[in-house]
N, C-alpha and C positions, 0 to 999 in steps of 0.2 A: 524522398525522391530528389527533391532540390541537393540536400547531401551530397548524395550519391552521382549527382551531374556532376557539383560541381568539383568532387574527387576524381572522375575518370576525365575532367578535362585536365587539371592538374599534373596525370599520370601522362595522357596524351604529350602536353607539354612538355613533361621533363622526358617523353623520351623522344619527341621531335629533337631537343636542343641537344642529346646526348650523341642522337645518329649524326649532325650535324657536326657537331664539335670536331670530329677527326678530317671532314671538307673544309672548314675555316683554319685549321693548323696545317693542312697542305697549300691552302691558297700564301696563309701568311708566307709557308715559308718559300712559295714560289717567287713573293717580293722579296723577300730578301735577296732570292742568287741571280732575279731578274737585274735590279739596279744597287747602287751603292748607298742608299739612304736605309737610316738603321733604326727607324720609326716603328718599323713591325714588332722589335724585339720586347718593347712594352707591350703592343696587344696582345703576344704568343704568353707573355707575363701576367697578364691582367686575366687572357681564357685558363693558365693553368692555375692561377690561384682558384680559380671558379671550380674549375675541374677538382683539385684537390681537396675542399671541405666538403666534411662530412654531411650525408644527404638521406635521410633515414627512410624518405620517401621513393630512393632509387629501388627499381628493379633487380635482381642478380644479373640479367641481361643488360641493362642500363650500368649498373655500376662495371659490367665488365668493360661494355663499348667507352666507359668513361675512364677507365685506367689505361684504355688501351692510345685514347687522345693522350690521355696525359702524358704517356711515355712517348709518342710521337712528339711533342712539346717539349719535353724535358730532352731530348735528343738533338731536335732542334738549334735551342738554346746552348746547349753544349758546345757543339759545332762553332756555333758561331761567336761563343766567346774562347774557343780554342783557335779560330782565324782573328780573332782580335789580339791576343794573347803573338800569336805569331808575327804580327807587324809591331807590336808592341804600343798600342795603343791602351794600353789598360793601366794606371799610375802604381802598379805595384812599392814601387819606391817610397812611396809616402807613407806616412804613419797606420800602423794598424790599429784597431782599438781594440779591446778585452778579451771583445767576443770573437775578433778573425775578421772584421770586415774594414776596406780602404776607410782613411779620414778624406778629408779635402785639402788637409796640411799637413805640411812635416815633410813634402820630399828633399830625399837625400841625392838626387840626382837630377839635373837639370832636364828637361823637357827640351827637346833640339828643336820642331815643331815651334812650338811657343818664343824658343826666343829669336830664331830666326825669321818672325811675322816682322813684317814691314808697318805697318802699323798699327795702334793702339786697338783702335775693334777687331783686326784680325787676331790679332792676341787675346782679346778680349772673348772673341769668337771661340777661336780653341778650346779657352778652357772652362766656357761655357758646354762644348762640346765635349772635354776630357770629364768633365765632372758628370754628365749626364750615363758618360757610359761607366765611369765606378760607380753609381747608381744601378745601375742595371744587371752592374757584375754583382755587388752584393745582393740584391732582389732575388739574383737565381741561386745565391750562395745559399741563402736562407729557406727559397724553396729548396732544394737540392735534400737540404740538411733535416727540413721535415718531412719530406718523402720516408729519412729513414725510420723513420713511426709510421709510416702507411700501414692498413690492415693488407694489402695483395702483398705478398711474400716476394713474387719476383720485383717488383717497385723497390722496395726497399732495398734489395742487390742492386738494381741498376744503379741508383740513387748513389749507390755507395761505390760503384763503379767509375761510375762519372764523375764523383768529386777528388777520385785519386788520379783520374786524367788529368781534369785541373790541373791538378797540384800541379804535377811534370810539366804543363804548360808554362804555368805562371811561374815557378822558381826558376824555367829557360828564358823567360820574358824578362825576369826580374836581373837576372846575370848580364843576361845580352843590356839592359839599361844602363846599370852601372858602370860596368864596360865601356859603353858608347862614351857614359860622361866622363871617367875618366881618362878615355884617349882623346873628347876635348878640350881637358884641363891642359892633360900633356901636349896638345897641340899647340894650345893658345901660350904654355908657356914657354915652348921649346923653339916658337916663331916660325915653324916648321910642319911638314905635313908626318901623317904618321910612318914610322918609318913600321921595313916589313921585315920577317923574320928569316931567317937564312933559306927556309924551303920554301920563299916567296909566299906563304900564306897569309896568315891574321896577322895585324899587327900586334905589335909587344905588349901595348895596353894589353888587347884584348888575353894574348895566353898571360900576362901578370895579375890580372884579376881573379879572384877566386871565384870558383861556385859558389850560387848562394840556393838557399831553398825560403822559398817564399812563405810567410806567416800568415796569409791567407790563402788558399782556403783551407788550412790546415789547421789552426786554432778553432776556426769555426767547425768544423770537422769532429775535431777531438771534446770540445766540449758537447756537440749533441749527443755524444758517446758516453760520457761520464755526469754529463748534466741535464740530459735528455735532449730532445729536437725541438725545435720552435713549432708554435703551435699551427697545426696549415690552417684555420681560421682566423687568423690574427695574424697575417704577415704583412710585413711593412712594407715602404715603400723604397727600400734601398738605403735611407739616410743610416749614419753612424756618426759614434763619438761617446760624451757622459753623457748626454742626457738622453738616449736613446736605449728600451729597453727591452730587450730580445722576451718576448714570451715565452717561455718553454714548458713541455708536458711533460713532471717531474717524476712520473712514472720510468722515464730513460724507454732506450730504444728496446725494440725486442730481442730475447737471447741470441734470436738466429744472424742478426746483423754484427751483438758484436762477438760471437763464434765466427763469424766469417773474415770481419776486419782482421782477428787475431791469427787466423790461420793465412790468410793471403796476405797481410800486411807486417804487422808486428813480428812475428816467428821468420818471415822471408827476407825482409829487407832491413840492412843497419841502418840507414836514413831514416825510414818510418817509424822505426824502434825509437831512435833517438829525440825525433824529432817529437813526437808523442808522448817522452817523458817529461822530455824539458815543458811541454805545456799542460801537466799536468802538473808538475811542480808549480808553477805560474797559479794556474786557477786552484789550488789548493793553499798556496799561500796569500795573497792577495787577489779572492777573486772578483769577476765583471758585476754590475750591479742586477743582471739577470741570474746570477751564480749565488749569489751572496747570503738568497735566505732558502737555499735550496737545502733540504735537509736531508736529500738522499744521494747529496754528491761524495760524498765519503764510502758509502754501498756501493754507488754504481763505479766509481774510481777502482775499488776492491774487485768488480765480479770482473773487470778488464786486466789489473794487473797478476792476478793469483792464477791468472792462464798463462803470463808468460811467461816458457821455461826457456825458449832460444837467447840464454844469454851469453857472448862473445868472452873466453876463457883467454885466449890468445892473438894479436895481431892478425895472423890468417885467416881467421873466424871473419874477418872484417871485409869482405870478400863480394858482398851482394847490395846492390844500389835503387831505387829507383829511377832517381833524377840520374841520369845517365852521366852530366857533367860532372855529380859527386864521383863517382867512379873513379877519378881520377886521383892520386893521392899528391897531395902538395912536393915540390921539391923538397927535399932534404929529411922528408918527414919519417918517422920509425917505422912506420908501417907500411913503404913500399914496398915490394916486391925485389926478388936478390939479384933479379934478370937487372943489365945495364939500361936497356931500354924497352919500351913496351909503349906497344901503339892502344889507343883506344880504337872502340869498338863503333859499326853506326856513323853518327853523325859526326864524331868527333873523332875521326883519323889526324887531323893534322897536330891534332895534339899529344904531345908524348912525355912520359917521364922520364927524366934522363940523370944517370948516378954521379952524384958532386962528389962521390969519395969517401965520404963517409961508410964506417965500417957496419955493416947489416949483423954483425953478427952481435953488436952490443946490446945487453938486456934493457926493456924499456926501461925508464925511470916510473918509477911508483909515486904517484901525487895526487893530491885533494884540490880536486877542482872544483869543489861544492862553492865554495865562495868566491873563485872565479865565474865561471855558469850559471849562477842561480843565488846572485846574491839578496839582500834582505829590504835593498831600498828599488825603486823602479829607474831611477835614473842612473844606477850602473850595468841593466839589463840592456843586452841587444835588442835594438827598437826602442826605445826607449822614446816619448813623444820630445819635442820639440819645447814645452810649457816645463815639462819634467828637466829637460836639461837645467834648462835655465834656473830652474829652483837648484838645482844641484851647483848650478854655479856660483848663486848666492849664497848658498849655504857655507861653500869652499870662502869664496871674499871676506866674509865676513866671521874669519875662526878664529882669530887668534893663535898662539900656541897650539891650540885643537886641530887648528886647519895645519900648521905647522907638522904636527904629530901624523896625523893623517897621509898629509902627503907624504912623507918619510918613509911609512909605512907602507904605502901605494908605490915608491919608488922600489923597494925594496922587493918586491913578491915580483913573480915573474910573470911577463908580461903574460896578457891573455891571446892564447890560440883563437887563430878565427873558427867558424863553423865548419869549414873542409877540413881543417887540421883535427879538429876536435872529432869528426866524425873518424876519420882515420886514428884514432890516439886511443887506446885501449882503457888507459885513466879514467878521460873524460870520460867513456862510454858507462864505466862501471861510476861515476860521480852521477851523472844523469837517472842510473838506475836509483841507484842509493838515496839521492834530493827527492824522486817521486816517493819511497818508500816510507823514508823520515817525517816528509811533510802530510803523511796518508795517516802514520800510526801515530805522531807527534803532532796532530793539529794544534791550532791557535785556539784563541777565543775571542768573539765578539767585543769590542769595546762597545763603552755606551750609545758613541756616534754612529759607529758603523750598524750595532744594532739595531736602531730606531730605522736606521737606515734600508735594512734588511729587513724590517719586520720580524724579527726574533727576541726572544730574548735574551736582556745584557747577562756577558759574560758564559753565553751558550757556546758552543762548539761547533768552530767553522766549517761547516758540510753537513753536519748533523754527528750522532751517536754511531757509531757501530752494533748490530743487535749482538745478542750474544753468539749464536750459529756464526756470524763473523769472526768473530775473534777466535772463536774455535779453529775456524779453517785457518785464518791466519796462524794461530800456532803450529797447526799438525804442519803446516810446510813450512814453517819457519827456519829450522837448522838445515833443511837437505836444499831449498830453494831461494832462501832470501840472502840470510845472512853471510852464507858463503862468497857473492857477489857484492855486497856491503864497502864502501872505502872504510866506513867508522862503525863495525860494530857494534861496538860499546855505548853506541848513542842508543840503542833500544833500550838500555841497562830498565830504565824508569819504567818504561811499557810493559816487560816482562814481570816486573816486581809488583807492578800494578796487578796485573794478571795472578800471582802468584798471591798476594794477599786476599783475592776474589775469594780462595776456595771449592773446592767442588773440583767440577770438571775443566772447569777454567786455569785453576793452578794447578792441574793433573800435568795439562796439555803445555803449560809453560815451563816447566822443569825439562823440558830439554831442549830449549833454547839458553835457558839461564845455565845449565851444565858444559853450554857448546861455550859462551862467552867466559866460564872460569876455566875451562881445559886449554883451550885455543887462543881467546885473547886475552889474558890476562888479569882478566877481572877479579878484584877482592870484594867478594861474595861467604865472611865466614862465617855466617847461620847458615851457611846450605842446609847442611845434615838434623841441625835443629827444627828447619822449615819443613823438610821432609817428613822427619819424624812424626811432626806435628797432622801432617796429614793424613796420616792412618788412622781415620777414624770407624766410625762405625758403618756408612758405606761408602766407603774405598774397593769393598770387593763388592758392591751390586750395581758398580757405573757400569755405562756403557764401554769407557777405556779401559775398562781392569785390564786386561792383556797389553795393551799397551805401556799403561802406568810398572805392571811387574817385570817386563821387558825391560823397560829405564832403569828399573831399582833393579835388577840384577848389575845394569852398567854400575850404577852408582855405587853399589857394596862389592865389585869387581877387585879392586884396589888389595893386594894381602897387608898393605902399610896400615890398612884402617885398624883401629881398636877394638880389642875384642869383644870392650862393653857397650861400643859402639853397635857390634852387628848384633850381641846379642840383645839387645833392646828393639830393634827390629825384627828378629826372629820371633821374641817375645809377644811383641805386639801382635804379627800376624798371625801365632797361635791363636791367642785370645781374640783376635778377631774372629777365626776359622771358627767358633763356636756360634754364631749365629751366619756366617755364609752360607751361602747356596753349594750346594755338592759341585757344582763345577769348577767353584773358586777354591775349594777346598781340595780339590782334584790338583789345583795349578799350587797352591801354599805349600804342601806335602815335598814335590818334587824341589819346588823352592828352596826351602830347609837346607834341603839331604844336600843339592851345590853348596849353598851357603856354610855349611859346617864343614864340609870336604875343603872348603878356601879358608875357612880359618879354625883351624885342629881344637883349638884351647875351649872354641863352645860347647864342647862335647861334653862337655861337663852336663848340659845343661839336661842330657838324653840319660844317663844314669849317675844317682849322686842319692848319698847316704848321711841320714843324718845320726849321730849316737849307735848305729847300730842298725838302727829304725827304718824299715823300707817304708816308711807308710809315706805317702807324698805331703809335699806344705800348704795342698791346697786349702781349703774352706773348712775342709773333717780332716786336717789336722792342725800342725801349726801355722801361722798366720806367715801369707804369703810376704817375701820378703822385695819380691817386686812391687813398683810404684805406679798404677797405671796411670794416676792423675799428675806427673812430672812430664814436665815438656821439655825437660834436659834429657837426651837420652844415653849422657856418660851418669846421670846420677840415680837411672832406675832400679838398680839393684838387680837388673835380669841376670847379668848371669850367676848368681848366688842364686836363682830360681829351676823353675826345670818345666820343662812341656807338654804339664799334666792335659793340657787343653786336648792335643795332638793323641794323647793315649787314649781316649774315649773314642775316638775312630775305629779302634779294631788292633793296635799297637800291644795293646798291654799283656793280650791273652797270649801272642804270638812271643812275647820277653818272657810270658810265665811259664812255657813251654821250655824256650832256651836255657831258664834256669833250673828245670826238671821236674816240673810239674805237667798235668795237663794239658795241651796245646788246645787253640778252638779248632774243632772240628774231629777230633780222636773220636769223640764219642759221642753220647748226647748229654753227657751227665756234664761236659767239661765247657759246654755253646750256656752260658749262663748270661741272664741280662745285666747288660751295661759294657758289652764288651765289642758295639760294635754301630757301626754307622747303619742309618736305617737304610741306606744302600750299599746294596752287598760291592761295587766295586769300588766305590770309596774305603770300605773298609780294606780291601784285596789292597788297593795302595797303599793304605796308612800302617799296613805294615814293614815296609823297605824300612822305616826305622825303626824299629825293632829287633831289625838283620845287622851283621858286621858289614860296616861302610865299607864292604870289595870292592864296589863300581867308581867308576872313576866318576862323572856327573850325569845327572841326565838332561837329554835337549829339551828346553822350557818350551818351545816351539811345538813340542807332540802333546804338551798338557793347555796349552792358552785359549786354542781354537776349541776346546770342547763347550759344547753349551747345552740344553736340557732335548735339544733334538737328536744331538749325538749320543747324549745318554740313552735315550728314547730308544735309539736304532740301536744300541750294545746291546739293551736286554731283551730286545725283543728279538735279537737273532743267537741267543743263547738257547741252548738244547734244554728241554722241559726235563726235568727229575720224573721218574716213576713216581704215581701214586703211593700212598703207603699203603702197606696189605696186614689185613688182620693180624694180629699180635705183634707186629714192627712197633719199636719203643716209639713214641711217639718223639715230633720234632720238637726242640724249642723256640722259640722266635728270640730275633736279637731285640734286644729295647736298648734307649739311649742313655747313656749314663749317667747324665749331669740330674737325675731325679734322684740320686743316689751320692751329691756331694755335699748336702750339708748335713748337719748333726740333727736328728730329727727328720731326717727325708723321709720323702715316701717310699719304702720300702727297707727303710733302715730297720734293721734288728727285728727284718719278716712283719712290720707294719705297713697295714695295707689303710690308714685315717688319711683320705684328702685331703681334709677340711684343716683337723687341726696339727698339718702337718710344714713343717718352714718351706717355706716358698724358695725357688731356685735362683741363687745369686749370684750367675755369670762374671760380673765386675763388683768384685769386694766395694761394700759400703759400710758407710758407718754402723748402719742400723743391722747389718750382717755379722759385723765384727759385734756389735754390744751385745748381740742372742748367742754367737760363740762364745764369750766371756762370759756371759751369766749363767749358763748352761758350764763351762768348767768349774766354777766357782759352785755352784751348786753339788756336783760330783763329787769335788775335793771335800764339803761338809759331811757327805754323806759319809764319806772314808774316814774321815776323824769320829766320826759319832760310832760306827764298828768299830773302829778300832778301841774307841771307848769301850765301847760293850762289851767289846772282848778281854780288857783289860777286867773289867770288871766280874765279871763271871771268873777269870781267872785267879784272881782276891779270891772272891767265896769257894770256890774249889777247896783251895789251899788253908779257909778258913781266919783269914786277916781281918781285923775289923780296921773299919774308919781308913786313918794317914798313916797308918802303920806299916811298914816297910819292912821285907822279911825277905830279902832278894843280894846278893851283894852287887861288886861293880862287876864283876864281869857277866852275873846274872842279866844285870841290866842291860850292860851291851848286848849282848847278844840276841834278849829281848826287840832291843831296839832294831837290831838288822832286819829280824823277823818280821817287823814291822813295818819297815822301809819295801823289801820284797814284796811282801804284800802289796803295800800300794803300789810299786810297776806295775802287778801286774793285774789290778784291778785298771789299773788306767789305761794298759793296753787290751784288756775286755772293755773297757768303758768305749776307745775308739770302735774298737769290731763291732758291736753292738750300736754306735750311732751310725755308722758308716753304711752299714751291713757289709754279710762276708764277700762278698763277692765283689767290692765298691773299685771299678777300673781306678776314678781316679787316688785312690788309695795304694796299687801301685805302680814300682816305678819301672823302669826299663831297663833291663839288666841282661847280658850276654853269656853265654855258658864259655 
């Protein structure tokens, strides 16, 4: 009973304080719009951190009434730092740190405020008052940021709503500061007040200044996104810099928040596109020390870029902005618009672009701005802190020859575009993709210090592994969606090769990117054909990509320049694979063929071919096959000196022994004998087009790849049922499969029906297959010498000779001897009929009337 009180007082409490919550977040913000003191905006901070952790004790009523404060809080807060943002009271200009939040130093722009204080405490004052409110702006960045992990679904939309107002806010805040300090530089140096532009508007400072787009809260932004959101129980108190370290829940956000970024943000606007590469590039390559031992930032980086397909192909593409001020494209820049002048839209009417003369119609210049944009040290990156300079400048003082070199080099490359140019510049945009992409598939790895530092371990892999399902997806869209947009292609070269030596489905899936970099860019790649080769193994046709994987290989053996010994060793191979495939694979290898031999005439050898005379095939029960299955050269396997006995045991052979004037399958019943046919009647119905004269020009691989054991399913089951058989009708045969009839000794050779002690079926020629062949000839050949003996002998006493005595002349003898030669043919070709048996498909070959 005590329990049980003191649980429903508990419950009472938390939902008195819950109904309450949404009357104290209207009272707060009543202070706020009553007076100008800006003291509320921590308690409206302090109630939504309250509101935002998790409370396992809420009600579904309580937890609604409590998200619904929340979002009245977080609205709030918005508000009011999008009117601070507007007077510009917020130090944008100063240094950002890793994660996207203000430092307390580093601005690049003077504080007008601050320096026009009269005295020391007023000054003092300010920026005790400037610092409290970049406090408070980052306090709600961080809340903002872990909203987008909220469990209420619309929360996490608002959340993410609101933090792309910001943006627009703060990168108009951040322009209009620079601006200001620059037109007091030029005041103070000009002695002179600002002068004003011909339509009486802004001064020249200000249209000279470029747009800028603010690094907060968009860093912060983009990493909750790829590195998850700060944790809402653990949110700090505003501070930033090193030693300050964003918690985050490395679960990352949920799908629906960054499906929605992607569709509203990245695919709509060039700014957000851009600006969300560049900072992935950033925390991928050197990331924040809350980033650093995150082992799913490489995954969640992946589930956000492999959605984005809106990438800009031509200057015009370049067309859609958020920050309004970018919209504008720099004078003289390539990607203006062909009109002389053009007003901006909104807010910015008085600013216009207007044509210097340059000709619109010149093709852009092609450049690699990865090392401009995105270089490898932090002190040549825009923003770059203030501590970093300074090492950067020591490092320059003190080079020697090196620093010599360097700068030479730096003088020489051309100068860096700012961020408005860059966004308008077609280059840089596809550099930015390219730097996110390189640094996603090409990670780093942990040094010792960084690791200890991370909590990882040395010499791990910065973001973590990629599972395998990743790298899958990664491949399947690699040629049609990445690489195409690439500045440097070729830089994958490693990834892909990595890929490709994996095996399996992993190197299935990367042969056609590695095909796109030898066709297109230039790449010297020459094992391709060896590599391939190599991967036809034994299931290549029971992946999930076979359709895929024989779609490539048709491109790849497309070429009529190839070698003939070339194709046929892959024609060869997939025979001999086709004997253990699934009938659907072997549905798709068939039609494969029949193109592949229509493209190169000279294989045809390999569908009829004669040896001495002898139709019998070179398989297993005859002579020893002269292909090499175990050669991973596929000019040295001797296929096409071979033939496609594999393929004949499908149903091929009865249909050739027809054309060449015997019985066809199916005349009668006496002619349907076993081994002449696949144990599914339309496998076999296919495997006979080789068997026919190649009339047809190819067939569409595309009608055989999609079948699988459903479709099979559905063919026979809507086939017309045969009549029963009726009294005295001959009776049916049933088809059986052939290869129990390939070796010497099979089961059913020579009408033996011994299981047990009969040779076992040897699909892939082995040793111990080849030494029961040889013993088994060699045995035969005694046999024939000892009749023949015999025969000799009895032919002595006949004639009455005793002993060594010779009563025969020389031509007696020859002729003797022919006798005897004939004989043995054709004991040996009763010897094959009789291991083979008569009827043995792969015994023979394919022949045309």
């Amino acid at each position: 009973m005590v329990k049980s009180s003191t649980t429903s007082k508990k419950v009472e409490s938390s939902s008195s304080s819950a109904s309450s919550a949404l009357e104290q977040v209207q009272s707060l913000q009543q202070a706020l719009l009553s007076s100008s003191d800006l003291n509320p905006l921590s308690d409206i901070l302090s109630l939504s951190k309250k509101l935002a952790k998790a409370n396992t004790e809420r009600t579904p009523k309580q937890s609604k009434d409590a998200a619904i404060a929340l979002h009245r809080a977080a609205l709030v807060l918005v508000r009011s730092m999008k009117a601070l943002c507007g007077k510009d009271r917020i130090p944008f200009d100063k240094d950002i740190d890793k994660d996207g939040y203000i430092l307390s130093y580093g601005a690049k722009a003077s504080n007008k405020q601050v320096e026009t204080a009269a005295s020391g405490k007023a000054r003092e004052a300010l920026n005790k008052v400037q610092n409290w409110i970049r406090m408070r702006w980052n306090e709600t960045l961080e809340l903002l940021c872990g909203l987008l992990g909220h469990e209420v679904e619309g929360l996490r939309f608002e959340a993410l709503q609101m933090l792309v107002e910001l943006q627009t806010s703060a990168s108009s805040s951040l322009t209009r500061i620079v601006a200001a300090a620059s037109a007091a530089k030029a005041s103070a140096r000009n002695g002179s007040g600002n002068k004003k532009d011909n339509a009486g508007g802004a001064p020249e400072s200000m249209l000279s200044t470029p747009a800028l787009w603010s690094a907060s809260p968009w860093r912060a932004l983009t990493l909750a996104l790829i590195a998850g959101p700060p944790s809402l129980n653990k949110i700090e108190n505003g501070e930033a810099g090193t030693r300050h370290k964003v918690l985050r829940v490395e679960s990352g956000v949920p799908e629906d928040v960054r499906t929605k970024f992607i569709q509203s943000g990245l695919e709509e606007y060039d700014d957000v596109r851009f600006a969300t590469l560049r900072e992935i590039s950033h925390a991928l390559h050197k990331p924040s020390p809350s980033v650093a031992g995150n082992t799913q930032l490489r995954a969640h980086t992946l589930a956000l870029l492999i959605q984005l397909t809106a990438i800009p192909t031509t200057a015009d593409d370049l067309n859609n902005f958020l920050v309004e001020e970018l919209s504008i494209p720099p004078l003289g820049s390539a990607g203006r618009k062909k009109k002389r002048s053009k007003k901006a839209s909104n807010g910015t009417k008085n600013l216009s672009v207007v044509d210097d003369g340059d000709s619109d119609e010149a093709p852009e210049e092609e450049e690699d701005d990865i090392e401009g944009w995105f270089s490898d040290s932090d002190d040549e990156r825009t923003g770059a802190t203030a501590g970093e300079q300074r090492k950067a400048a020591d490092k320059k003082a003190v080079g020697g020859l090196g620093a010599a070199a360097r700068s030479a080099s730096f003088s020489n490359k051309r100068k860096r575009r700012s961020l408005l140019e860059a966004l308008h510049n077609l280059s840089a945009q596809r550099s930015a993709f390219s730097s996110a992409w390189t640094n996603l598939l090409l990670p780093r790895r942990h040094t010792a210090k960084s690791a200890t530092a991370a909590g990882v371990p040395a010499n791990s892999l910065i973001g973590g592994d990629l599972s395998l399902a990743a790298t899958h997806e990664v491949l399947v869209q690699l040629h049609a969606q990445i690489l195409p947009h690439l500045t440097k292609p070729t830089l994958l070269h490693d990834f892909l090769v990595s890929c490709l030596d994996s095996r399996g489905a992993t190197a299935l899936l990367a042969l056609n990117g590695i095909f796109t970099l030898v066709t297109k860019h230039n790449l010297d790649y020459p094992q391709f054909y060896n590599r391939l080769y190599s991967m036809l193994d034994a299931s290549v046709l029971h992946m999930k990509y076979r359709a895929r994987f024989l779609r490539l290989l048709e491109t790849f053996l497309s070429s009529t320049h190839l070698s003939s010994t070339l194709v046929a060793s892959f024609a060869k191979r997939l025979s001999r694979l086709s004997l253990r495939a699934p009938p659907a694979a072997i549905a798709s290898v068939v039609p494969f063929i029949y193109n592949l031999f229509k493209r190169h005439p000279r294989c045809l050898s390999m569908v009829h071919k004669e040896w001495d005379g002898d139709r019998l095939n070179i398989g297993p029960a005859g002579v020893s096959d002269p292909f090499n299955p175990d050669e991973k050269d596929p000019l040295k396997t001797n296929a096409l000196d071979s033939s496609l006995w594999e393929l004949a045991s499908f149903g091929a052979a009865a249909v050739a022994k027809g054309n060449s004037g015997g019985p066809s399958m199916g005349a009668d019943g006496a002619s349907v004998v076993p081994g002449e046919a696949h144990y599914l009647g339309s496998v076999t119905s296919l495997a006979r087009i080789l068997a026919e004269p190649f009339t047809r020009e190819r067939y569409s691989l595309d009608d055989f790849l999609d079948i699988t054991y459903a479709t099979l399913f559905e063919t026979e089951t809507k086939k017309t049922l045969k009549r029963p058989a009726r009294q005295g009708d001959a009776p049916r045969k049933k088809y059986l499969p052939a290869l129990v009839y390939s070796l010497p000794g099979g089961f059913g050779a020579g009408g033996s029906t011994d299981v047990i002690n009969c040779n076992k079926v040897d699909i892939f020629p082995s040793e111990s297959g080849r030494a029961r062949a040889k013993e088994s000839l060699a045995k035969a050949q005694r046999e024939e010498e000892e009749e023949i003996k015999r025969d000799f002998e009895e032919r002595k006493r006949k004639l009455g000779i005793q002993g060594d005595e010779q009563d025969e002349d020389e031509e007696e003898r020859e002729a003797r001897e022919a006798i005897e030669e004939l004989k043995r043919e054709e004991r040996a070709k009763k010897r094959k009929v009789d291991q083979t048996g008569t009827h043995d498909v792969c015994a023979i070959l394919f022949s045309f009337a």
